[in-house]
N, C-alpha and C positions, 0 to 999 in steps of 0.2 A: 506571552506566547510560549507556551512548553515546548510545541511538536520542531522542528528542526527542519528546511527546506534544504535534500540531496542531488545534486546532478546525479543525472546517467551513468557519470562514470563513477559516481562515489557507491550510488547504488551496487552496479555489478561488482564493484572492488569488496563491498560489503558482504555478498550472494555467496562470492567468491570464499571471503575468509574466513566465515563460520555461519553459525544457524540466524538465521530471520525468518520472519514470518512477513509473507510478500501477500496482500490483499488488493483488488482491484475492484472499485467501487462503480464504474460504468454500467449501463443496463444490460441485462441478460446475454441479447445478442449480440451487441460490440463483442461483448465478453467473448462468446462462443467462436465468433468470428475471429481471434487472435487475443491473444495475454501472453503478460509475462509466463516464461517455464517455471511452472510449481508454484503460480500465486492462484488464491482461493479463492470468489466472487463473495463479496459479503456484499446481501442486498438487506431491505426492512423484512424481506420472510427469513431471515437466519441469522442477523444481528444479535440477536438475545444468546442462542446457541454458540455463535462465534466467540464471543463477550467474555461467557461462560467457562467454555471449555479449553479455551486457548489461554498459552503460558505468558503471560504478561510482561513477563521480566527478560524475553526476548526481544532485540528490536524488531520496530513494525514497519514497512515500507509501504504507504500507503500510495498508490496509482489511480490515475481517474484519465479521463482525455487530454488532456490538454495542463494538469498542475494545477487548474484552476479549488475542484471543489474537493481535490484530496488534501488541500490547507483543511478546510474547515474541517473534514472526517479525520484525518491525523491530529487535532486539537480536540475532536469527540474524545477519542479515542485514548486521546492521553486524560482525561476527565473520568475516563472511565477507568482507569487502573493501570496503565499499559507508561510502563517507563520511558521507554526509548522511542517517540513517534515520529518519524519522514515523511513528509510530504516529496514524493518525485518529482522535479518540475519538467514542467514541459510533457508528462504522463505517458502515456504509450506512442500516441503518434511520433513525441522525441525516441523512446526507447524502439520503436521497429522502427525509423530512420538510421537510428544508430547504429542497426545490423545487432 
């Protein structure tokens, strides 16, 4: 297992102390409906693009609902080139409880 699982708070400490690249893997609408401040939606229509264009050698904080399938997409995503991969746990429902 490459990707690394971060609490909430290691999260925002990270946000906080320098550059990341914060992705939230939920469907369109959750999306829409609330996300982290300045994280990017990567779905299957913009995966390739993301993949692509994005710096790899930044850490990546992956977000989903619940910590569940941002394991398995922080584990993609470390397979695909990307050094430093987080899985959030507990995903947004933790981080908008959290305030």
């Amino acid at each position: 297992m490459a990707y690394k699982r971060i609490s909430i708070h290691e999260a925002k400490g990270m946000m906080t102390a320098g550059e990341v690249t914060v992705i939230d893997v939920r469907d369109p609408n959750s999306f829409q409906a609330g996300a982290i401040e300045g994280a990017i939606h990567v779905s299957d229509e913009n995966i390739r693009d993301f993949i692509a264009d994005t710096d790899k050698s930044l850490p990546l904080l992956v977000c989903c609902y619940h910590g569940n399938m941002s394991q398995g997409a922080a584990d993609y995503f470390n397979e695909q080139g990307f050094v430093d991969t987080y899985s959030i746990d507990g995903g947004y429902e933790a981080w908008r409880t959290a305030g």
